[in-house]
C-alpha positions in Angstrom: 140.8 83.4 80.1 139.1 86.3 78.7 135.5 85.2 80.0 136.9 84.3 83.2 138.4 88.1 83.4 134.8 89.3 82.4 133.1 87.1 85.1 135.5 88.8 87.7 135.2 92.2 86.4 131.0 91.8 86.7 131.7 90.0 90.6 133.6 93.0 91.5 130.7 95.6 89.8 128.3 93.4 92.0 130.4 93.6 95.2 130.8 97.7 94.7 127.1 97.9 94.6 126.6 95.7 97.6 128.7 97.7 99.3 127.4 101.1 98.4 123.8 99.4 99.3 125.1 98.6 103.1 127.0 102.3 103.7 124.2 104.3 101.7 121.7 103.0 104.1 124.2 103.5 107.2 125.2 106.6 106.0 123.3 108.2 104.1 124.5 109.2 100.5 125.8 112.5 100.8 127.7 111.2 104.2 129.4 108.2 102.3 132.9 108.6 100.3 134.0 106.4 97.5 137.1 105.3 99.8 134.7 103.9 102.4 132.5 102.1 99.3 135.5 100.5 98.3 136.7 100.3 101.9 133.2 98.1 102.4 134.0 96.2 99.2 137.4 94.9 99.5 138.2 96.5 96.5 140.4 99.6 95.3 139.3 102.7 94.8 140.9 102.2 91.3 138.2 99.3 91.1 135.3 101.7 92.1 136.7 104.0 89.3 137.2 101.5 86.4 132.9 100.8 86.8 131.7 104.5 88.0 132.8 107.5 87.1 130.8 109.0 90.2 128.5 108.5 93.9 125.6 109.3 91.3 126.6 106.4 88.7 126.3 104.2 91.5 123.1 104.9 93.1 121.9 104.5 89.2 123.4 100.8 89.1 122.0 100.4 92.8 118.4 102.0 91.5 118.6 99.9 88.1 119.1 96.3 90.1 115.9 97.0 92.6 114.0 97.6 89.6 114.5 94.5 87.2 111.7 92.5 89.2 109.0 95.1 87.8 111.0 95.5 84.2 109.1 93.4 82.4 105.8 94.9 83.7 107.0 98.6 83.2 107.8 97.7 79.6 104.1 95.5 79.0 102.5 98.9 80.0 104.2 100.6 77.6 103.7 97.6 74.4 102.0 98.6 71.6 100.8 94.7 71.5 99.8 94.8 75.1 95.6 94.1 75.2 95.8 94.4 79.1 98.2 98.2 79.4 96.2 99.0 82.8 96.3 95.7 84.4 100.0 95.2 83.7 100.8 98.7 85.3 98.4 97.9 88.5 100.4 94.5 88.8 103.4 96.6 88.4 102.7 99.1 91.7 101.6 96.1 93.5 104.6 94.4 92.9 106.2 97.4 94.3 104.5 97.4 97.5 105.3 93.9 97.7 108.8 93.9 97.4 109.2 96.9 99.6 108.3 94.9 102.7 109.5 91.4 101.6 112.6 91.9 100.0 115.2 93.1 102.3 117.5 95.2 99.9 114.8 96.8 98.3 113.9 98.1 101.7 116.6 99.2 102.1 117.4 100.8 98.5 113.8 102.7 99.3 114.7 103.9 102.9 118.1 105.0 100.6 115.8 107.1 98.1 113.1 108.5 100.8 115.0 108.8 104.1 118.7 108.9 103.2 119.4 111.1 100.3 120.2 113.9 101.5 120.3 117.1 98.8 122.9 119.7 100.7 124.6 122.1 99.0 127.3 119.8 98.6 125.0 117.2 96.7 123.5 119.5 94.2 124.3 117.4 91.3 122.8 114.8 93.4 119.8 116.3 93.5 119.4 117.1 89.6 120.3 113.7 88.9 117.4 112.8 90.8 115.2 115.2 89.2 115.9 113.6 85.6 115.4 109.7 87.1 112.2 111.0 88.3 111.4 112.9 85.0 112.1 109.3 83.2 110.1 107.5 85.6 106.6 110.4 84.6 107.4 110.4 81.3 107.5 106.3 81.3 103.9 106.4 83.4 102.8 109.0 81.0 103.5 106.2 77.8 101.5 103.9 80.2 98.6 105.9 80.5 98.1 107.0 77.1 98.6 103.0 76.1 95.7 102.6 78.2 94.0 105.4 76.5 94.4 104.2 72.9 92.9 100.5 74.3 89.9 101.7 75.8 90.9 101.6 79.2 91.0 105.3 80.3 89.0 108.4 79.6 90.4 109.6 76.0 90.1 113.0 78.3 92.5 112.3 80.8 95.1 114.8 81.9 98.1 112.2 80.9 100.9 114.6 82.7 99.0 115.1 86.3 97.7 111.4 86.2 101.0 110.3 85.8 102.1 112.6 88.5 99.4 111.5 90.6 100.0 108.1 90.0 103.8 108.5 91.1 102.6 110.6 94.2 100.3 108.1 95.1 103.2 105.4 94.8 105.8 107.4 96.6 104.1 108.5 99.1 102.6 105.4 100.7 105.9 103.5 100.5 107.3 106.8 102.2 104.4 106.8 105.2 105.3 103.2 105.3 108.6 102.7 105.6 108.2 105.5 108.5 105.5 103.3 110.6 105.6 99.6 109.3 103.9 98.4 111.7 100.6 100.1 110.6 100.1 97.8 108.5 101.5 95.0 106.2 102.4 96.8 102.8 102.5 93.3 100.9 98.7 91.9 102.5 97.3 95.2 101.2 99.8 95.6 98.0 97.0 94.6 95.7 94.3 96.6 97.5 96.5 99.7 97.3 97.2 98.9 93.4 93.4 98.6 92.6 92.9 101.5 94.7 95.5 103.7 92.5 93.8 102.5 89.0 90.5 103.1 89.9 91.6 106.9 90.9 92.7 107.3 87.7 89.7 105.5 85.7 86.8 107.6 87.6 88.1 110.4 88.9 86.9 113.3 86.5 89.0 115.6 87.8 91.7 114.0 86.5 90.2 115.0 82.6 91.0 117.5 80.3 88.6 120.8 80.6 87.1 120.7 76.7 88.0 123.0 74.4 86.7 126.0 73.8 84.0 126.3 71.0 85.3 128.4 68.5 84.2 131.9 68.3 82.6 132.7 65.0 83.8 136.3 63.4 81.0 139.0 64.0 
C-alpha cells in the first residue's frame, strides 16, 4: 500500500507540472495563480501545496524535467575522467537546439523562459530566482571550460568567466531569435552546425584569453 501511495503522490507531482507547463505558456507566469495550476490539474490546491511551497518551486521542477535529456552530457563535461570535456559540451548545445524544435514541451518550456516570464514588480522574487538558476548554469559552463583546459582542449589563457558567458549568450540567444521566426530556418538540421560553430569561438577566438601578466617591476 505504501508504494502504491508513493506512485500516486509522484502521478499527481507529474500532473501539477503538466499543468503549470499548459497555463505558463498560455499565461504567462506572472499572469498564472496556483488555483488555476491546480484548477488545470484536477487536483487541490492543498495538492499543489504538499509538492511546492511556491510559482517559483514549480518552474524549477518544470526547468529540471526539460533538462534530464542533456544531464548526462552536462555532467561528462564536467568529469574529471572525461578524455573528450569539449566534445561532450558541443553535443550537449546541439542536443539543445535539437530538442527545442523537435520536442514539443521543451518548446514550449523555452517560449516559457524567453517570451513568457515576465519580471513585474510583482514577480521580483521571480526574477532573483532566475538570476541564481542562471548563475548555476555559468558557473557549471565555467567547470566545463576549465575541464577542457586542464585536457588540452582550450587555450590555458582563456577568460573562463566571459567564455562561459559567451557560450551561454551564444546559446540563449539563438534559441530566442528562433523561437521568434522558426521558419528561418530548421533549428535541429543546423543544431550541429551551430554547436561546432559555438566551440570553435571559444577555441580560436583570442579575444576570448587572458591579457598576461604584468612583468614584475624590479626595485630601483
Amino acid at each position: 500500500m505504501a508504494r502504491r501511495t508513493k506512485q500516486e503522490a509522484q502521478e499527481t507531482r507529474t500532473q501539477i507540472i503538466d499543468a503549470a507547463e499548459l497555463c505558463f505558456f498560455k499565461k504567462g507566469v506572472s499572469h498564472t495563480s496556483l488555483a488555476e495550476i491546480a484548477k488545470t490539474a484536477g487536483v487541490t490546491r492543498g495538492a499543489i501545496y504538499w509538492h511546492f511551497e511556491n510559482k517559483g518551486e514549480v518552474l524549477d521542477a518544470l526547468l529540471l524535467r526539460a533538462k534530464i535529456p542533456i544531464q548526462h552530457l552536462e555532467q561528462a563535461s564536467r568529469a574529471d575522467d572525461e578524455p573528450d570535456p569539449l566534445g561532450r559540451l558541443q553535443a550537449m548545445v546541439a542536443t539543445v537546439f535539437r530538442q527545442a524544435e523537435r520536442d514539443p514541451s521543451t518548446r514550449r518550456v523555452n517560449e516559457i523562459i524567453f517570451h513568457k516570464c515576465e519580471y513585474t514588480d510583482q514577480m521580483c522574487d521571480l526574477r532573483e530566482h532566475m538570476r541564481q538558476l542562471r548563475l548555476q548554469s555559468d558557473t557549471k559552463l565555467e567547470s566545463a571550460l576549465r575541464n577542457a583546459i586542464a585536457k588540452g582542449q582550450l587555450p590555458p589563457r582563456m577568460d573562463v568567466p566571459i567564455a562561459a558567458r559567451c557560450l551561454h549568450a551564444f546559446v540563449a540567444g539563438t534559441l530566442d531569435l528562433w523561437l521568434l521566426r522558426p521558419e528561418d530556418f530548421s533549428l535541429a538540421e543546423r543544431a550541429d552546425q551551430l554547436a561546432a560553430t559555438a566551440i570553435e569561438m571559444l577555441k580560436n577566438s583570442e579575444a576570448l584569453h587572458s591579457p598576461p601578466a604584468a612583468p614584475a617591476v624590479s626595485p630601483a
